[in-house]
C-alpha positions as semicolon CSV with decimal commas, in nm:
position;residue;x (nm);y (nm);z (nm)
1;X;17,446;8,279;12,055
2;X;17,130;8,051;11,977
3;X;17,159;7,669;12,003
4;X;16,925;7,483;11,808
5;X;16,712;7,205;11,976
6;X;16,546;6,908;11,884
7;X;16,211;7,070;11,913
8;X;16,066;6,635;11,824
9;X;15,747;6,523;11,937
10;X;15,958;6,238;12,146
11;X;16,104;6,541;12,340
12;X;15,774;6,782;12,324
13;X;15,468;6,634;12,363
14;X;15,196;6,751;12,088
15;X;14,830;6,597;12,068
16;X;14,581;6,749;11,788
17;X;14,303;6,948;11,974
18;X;13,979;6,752;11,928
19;X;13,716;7,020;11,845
20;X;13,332;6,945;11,944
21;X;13,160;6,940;11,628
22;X;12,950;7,270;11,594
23;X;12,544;7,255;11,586
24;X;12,377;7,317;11,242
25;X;12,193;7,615;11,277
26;X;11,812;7,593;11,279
27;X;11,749;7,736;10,894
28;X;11,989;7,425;10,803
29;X;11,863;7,100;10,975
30;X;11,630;6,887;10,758
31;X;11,255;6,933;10,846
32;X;11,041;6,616;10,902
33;X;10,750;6,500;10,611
34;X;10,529;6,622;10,863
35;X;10,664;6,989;10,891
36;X;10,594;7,013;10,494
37;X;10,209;6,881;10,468
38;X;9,957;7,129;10,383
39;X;9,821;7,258;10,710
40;X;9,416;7,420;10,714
41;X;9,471;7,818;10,636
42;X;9,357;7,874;11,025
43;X;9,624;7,728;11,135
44;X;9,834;7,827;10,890
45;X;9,781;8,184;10,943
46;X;9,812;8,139;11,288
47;X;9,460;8,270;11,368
48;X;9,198;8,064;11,630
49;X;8,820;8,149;11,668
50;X;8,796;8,193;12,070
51;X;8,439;8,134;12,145
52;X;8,376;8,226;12,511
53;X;8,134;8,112;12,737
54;X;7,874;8,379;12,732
55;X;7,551;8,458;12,976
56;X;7,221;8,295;12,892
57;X;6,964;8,454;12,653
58;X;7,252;8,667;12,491
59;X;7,330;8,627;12,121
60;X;7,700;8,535;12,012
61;X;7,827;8,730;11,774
62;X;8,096;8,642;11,518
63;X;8,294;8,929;11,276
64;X;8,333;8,844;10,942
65;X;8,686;8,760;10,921
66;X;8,584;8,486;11,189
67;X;8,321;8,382;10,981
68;X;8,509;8,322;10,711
69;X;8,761;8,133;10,857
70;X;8,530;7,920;10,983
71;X;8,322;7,816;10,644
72;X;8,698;7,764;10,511
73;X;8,736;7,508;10,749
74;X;8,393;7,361;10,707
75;X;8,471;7,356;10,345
76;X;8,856;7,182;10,360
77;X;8,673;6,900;10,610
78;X;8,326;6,832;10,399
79;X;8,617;6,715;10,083
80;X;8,852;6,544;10,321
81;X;8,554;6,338;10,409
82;X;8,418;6,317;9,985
83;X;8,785;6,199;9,953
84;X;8,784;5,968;10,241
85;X;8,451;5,816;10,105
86;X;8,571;5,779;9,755
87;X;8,894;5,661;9,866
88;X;8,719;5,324;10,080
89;X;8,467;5,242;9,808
90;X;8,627;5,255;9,479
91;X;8,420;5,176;9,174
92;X;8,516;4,979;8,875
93;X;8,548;5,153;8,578
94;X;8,590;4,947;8,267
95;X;8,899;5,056;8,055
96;X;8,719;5,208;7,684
97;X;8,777;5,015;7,372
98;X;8,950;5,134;7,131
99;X;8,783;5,222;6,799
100;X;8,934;5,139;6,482
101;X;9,202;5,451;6,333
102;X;9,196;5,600;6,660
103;X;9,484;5,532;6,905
104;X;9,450;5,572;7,293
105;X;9,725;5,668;7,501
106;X;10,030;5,455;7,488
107;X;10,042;5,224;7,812
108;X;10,413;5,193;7,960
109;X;10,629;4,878;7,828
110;X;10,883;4,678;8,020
111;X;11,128;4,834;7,824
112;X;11,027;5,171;7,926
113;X;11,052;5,021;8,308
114;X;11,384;4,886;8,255
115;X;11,499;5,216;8,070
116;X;11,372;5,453;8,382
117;X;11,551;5,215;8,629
118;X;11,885;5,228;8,440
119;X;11,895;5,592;8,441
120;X;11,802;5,575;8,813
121;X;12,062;5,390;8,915
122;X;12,356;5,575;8,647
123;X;12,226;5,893;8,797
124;X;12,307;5,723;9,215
125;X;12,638;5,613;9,049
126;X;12,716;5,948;8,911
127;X;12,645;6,119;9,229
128;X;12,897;5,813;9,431
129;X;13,140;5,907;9,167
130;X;13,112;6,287;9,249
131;X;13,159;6,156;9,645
132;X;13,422;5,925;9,584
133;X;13,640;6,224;9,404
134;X;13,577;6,459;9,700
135;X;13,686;6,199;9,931
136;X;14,002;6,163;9,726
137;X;14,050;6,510;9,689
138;X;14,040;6,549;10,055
139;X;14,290;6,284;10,165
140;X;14,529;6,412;9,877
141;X;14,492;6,750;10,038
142;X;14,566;6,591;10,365
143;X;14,877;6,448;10,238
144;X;15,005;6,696;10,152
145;X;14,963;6,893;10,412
146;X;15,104;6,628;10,634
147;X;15,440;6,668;10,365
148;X;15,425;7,036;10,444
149;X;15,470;6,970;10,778
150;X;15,731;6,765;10,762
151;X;15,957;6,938;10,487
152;X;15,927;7,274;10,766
153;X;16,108;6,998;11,013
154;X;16,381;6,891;10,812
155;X;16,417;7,253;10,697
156;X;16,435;7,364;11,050
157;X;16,709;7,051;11,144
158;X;16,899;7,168;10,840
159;X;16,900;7,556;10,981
160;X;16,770;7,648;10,649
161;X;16,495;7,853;10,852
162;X;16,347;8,073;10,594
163;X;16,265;7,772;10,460
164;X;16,112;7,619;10,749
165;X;15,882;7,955;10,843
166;X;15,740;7,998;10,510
167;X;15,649;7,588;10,507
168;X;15,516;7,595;10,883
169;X;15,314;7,933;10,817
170;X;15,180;7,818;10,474
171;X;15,080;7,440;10,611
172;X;14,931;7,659;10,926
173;X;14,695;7,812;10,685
174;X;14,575;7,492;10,526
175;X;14,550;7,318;10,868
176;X;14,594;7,471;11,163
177;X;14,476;7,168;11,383
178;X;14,780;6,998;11,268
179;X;15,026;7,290;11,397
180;X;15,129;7,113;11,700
181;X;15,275;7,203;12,066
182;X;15,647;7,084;11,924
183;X;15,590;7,211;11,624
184;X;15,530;7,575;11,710
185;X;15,849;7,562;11,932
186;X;16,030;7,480;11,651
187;X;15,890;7,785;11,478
188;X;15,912;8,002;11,754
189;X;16,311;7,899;11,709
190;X;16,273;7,993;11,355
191;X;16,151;8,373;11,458
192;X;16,462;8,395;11,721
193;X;16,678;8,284;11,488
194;X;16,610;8,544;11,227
195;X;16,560;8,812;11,418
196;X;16,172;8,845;11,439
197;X;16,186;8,916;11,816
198;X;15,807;8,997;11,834
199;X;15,669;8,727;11,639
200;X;15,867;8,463;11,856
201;X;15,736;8,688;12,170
202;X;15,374;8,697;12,045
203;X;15,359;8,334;11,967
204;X;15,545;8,215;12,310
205;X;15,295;8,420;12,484
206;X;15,005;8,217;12,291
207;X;15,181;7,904;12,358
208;X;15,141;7,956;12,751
209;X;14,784;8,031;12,775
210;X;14,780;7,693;12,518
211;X;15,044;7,470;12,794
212;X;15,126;7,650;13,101
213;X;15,256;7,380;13,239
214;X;15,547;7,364;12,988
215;X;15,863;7,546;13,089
216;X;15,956;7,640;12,708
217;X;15,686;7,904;12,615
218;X;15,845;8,128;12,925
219;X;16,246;8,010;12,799
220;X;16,142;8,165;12,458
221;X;15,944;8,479;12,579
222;X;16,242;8,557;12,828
223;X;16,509;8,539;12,518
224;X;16,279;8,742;12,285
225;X;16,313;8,984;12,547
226;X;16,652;8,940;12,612
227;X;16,773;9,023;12,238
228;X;16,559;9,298;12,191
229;X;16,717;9,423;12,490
230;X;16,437;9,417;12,734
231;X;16,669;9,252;13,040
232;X;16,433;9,329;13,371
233;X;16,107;9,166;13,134
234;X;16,351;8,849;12,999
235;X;16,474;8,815;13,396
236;X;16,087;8,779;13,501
237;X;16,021;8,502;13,220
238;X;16,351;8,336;13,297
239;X;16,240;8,305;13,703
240;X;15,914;8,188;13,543
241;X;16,073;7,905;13,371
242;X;16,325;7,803;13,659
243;X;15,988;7,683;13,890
244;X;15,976;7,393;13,619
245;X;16,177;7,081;13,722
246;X;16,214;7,005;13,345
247;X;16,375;7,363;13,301
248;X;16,729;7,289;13,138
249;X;17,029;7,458;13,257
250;X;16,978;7,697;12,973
251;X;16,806;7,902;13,145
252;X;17,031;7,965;13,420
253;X;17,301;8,091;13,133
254;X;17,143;8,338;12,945
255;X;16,965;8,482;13,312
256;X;17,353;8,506;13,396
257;X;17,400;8,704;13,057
258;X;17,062;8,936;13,165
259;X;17,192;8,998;13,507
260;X;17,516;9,090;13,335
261;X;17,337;9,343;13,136
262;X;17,159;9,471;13,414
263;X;17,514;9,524;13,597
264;X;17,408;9,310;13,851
265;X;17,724;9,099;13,850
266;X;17,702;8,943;14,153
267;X;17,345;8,741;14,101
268;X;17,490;8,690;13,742
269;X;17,756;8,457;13,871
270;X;17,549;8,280;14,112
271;X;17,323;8,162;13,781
272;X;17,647;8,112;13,608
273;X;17,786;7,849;13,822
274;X;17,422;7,665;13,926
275;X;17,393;7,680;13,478
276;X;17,768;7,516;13,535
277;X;17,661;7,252;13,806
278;X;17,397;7,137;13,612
279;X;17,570;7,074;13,279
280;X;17,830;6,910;13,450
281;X;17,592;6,676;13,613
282;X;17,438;6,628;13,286
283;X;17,817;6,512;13,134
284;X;17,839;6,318;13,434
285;X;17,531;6,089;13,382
286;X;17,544;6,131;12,966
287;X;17,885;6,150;12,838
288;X;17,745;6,176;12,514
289;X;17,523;6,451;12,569
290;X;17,612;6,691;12,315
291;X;17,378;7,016;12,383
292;X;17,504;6,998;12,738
293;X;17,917;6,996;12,635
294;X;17,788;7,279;12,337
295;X;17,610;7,523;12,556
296;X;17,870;7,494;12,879
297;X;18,171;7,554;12,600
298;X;17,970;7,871;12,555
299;X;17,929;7,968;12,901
300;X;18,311;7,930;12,960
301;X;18,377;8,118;12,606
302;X;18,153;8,428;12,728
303;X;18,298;8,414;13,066
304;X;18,669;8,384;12,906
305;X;18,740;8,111;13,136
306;X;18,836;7,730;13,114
307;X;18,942;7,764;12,780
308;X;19,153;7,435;12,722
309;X;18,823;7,227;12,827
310;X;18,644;7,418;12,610
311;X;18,870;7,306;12,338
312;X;18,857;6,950;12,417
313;X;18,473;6,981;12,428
314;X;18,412;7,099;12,085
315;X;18,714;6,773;11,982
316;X;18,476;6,529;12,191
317;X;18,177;6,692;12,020
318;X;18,306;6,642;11,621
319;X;18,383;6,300;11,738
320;X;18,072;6,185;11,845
321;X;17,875;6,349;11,551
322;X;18,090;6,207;11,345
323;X;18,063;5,874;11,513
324;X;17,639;5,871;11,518
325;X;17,441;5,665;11,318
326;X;17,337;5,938;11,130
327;X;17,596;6,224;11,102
328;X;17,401;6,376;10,852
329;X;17,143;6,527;11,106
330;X;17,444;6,720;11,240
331;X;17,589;6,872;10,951
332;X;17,453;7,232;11,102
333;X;17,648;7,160;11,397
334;X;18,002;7,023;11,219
335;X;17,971;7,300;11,013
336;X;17,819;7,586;11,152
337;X;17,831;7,596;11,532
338;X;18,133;7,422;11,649
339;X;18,354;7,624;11,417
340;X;18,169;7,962;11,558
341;X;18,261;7,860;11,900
342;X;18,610;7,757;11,773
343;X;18,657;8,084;11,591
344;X;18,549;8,213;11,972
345;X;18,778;8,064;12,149
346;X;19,140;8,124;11,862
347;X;18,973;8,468;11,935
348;X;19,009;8,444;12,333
349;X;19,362;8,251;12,241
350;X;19,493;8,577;12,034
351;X;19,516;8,290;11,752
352;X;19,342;8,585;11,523
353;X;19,421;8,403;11,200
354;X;19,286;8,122;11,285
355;X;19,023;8,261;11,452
356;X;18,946;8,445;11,083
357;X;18,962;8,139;10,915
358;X;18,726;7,935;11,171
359;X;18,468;8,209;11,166
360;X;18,510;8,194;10,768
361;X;18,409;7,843;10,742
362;X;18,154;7,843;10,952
363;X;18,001;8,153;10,745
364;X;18,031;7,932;10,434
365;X;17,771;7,728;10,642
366;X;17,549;8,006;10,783
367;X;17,175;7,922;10,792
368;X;16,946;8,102;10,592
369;X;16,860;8,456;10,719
370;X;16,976;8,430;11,082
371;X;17,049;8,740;11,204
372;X;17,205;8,686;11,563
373;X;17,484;8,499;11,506
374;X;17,589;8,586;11,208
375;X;17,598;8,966;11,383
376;X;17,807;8,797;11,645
377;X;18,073;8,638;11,390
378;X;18,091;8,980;11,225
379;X;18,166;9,133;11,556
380;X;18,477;8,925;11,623
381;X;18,623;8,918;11,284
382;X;18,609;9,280;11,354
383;X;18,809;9,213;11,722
384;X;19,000;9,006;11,565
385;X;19,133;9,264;11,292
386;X;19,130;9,560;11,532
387;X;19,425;9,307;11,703
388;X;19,548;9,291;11,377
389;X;19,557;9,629;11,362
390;X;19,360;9,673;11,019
391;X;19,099;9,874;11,168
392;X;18,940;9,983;10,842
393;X;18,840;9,621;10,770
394;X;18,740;9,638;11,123
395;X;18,527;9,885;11,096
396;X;18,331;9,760;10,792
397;X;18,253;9,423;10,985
398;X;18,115;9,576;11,279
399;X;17,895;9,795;11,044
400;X;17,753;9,471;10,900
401;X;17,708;9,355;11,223
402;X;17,529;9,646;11,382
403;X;17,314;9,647;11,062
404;X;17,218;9,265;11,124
405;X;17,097;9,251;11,479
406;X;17,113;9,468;11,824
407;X;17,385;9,273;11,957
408;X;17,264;9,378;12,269
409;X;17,584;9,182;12,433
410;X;17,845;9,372;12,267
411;X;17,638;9,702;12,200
412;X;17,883;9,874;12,376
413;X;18,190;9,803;12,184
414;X;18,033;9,826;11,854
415;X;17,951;10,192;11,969
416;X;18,258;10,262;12,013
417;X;18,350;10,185;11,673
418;X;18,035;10,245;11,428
419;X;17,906;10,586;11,565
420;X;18,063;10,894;11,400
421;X;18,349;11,043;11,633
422;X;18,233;11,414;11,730
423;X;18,483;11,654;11,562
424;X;18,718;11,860;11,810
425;X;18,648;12,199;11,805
426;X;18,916;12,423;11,642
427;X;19,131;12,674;11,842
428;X;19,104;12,974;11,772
């Protein structure tokens, strides 16, 4: 079984990565006034006349590409100076009259001034309009982006998870700066909980190398491992996550469950009661700390032990939801979880109706496309009619749930029951 958590960026800590800005490339940086003036074609064909010292009495000589280049240059500085001397002594020149019949060239009016500065400055405001819209364009974008975000969230509190990966993955694409530390836990929650093992594996893996100093990237790896039934890799990422203080008790459960799979009972039970320890202690210093009464009500239901606290866990539970200041944000659990562990525990009981009808409610509540424990409700309401002794039924619900998930924790049994029985060979 998966519990949900409060993957919130007042539990996980999530800053946006601040990215140097990147250097223009050469080709792209404005050139000064100076790199665009007319330069003399010597220069500008990158060629200089070398005129080496040379022993007395001997002639230099000159080729006639130098020679050329060099009366160029004589040329381009004889009009510079024409133009420098014309430029410092202008001379007056007296404007011609104009004969009668014959018009000169029209001179410009005010009018003509004020008309050329209007469309000057309608042209600047056309071009702040044009920057103005991108601007808003932008932020819009931004918003909703931000909305994006924030719909995946509520769609992940509300266990509606399909819902919630194709939000996180689409806002991802628009802005992946804004896919934050919390938020990819959440996601990687999302993948578990439908059954996409590898994604949630691949993305825990990324989410180390991004925060290896957080003990939830390993947690996740180790259970993507553990339901694809990889138990030795899950056990190494589990050990991984126990060097964390923070490390919940969590983690000693389900390395109790791979230990169990491994057949090596006895290291099982030592996680199983430090897991117990520490969610005591937790009950102990919180008594409203619901997680903690949640996942040790599953550790005694998978252990089939303490099964009347169990049962006055999931009462104190309800009660407390129900008591919140916003029940609402626990609907998934009223409705979904507590009457899986319920339907668990009638199981345990040999209450099998009610077992049936607990496990019937909460699939009226099931969150979209999870895979794991729905497979694990369809697995009991086939225990519970095998006790019933409607095995047909039985057998159709254990088909459903071998088609859902690996089950890896009751792979055995469901073998037992779903694989076609060898036929005995005839006498003869």
């Amino acid at each position: 079984m998966l519990f949900q958590k409060d993957a919130s960026v007042n539990q996980f800590s999530g800053t946006r990565s601040n990215f140097p800005a990147r250097n223009l490339p050469l080709g792209s940086r404005a050139r000064s006034r100076a790199s665009l003036e007319p330069c003399p074609l010597a220069l500008r064909d990158g060629l200089q006349i070398n005129l080496q010292k040379r022993p007395f009495g001997k002639k230099i000589r000159f080729s006639i590409k130098d020679l050329s280049c060099l009366l160029a240059l004589i040329l381009m500085v004889g009009c510079a100076t024409l133009q420098g001397e014309k430029t410092e002594e202008p001379q007056t020149v007296e404007a011609p009259q104009q004969e009668e019949g014959i018009s000169t060239e029209e001179t410009e009016t005010p009018q003509d001034v004020e008309e050329a500065q209007q469309a000057v400055l309608e042209e600047e405001k056309m071009d702040e309009d044009v920057i103005a819209k991108e601007i808003e364009r932008a932020q819009t974008l931004e918003k909703k982006i931000d909305v994006l975000y924030d719909q995946a969230y509520d769609a992940y509190l509300a266990g509606d998870y399909e819902k919630a990966l194709t939000a996180y993955e689409s806002a991802k694409l628009l802005n992946s700066e804004k896919m934050l530390f919390w938020r990819k836990l959440a996601l990687s929650y999302c993948y578990l909980a439908t059954g996409r093992y590898g994604e949630a594996e691949k993305l825990s893996f990324s989410m180390i190398q991004e925060k290896p100093e957080s003990w939830e990237p390993y947690m996740n790896v180790a259970m993507a491992f553990l339901w694809q039934g990889k138990a030795k890799q899950a056990i190494e990422y589990f050990l991984k996550a126990q060097e964390f203080e923070a490390a919940g008790p969590s983690v000693h459960l389900y390395s109790g469950i791979a230990y169990d799979l491994l057949k090596n009972h006895k290291k099982a039970a030592d996680h199983f009661l430090q897991a117990q320890t520490e969610y005591q202690a937790i009950i102990k210093n919180n008594p409203h700390d619901e997680q903690a009464y949640m996942e040790l009500s599953y550790l005694y239901l998978y252990r089939k032990q303490n099964l009347e606290e169990v049962a006055g866990y999931l009462t104190e539970v309800r009660k407390m939801i129900e008591a919140s200041d916003h029940p609402e944000k626990k609907e998934l659990w009223v409705n979904f979880y507590i009457p899986h562990l319920e339907g668990m525990l009638y199981h345990q009981q040999k209450r099998y109706q009610d077992s049936i009808l607990a496990f019937s409610s909460a699939m009226e509540y099931a969150p979209t496309g999870i895979k794991l424990d729905l497979a694990e409700i369809y697995f009991y309401l086939g225990q519970n009619y095998i006790a019933l002794n409607e095995n047909p039924k039985a057998i159709e619900f254990f088909k459903k749930a071998a088609g859902l998930d690996k089950l890896v924790l009751y792979a055995d049994d469901l073998k037992q029951y779903t694989l076609p029985r060898r036929a005995k060979p005839k006498r003869k």
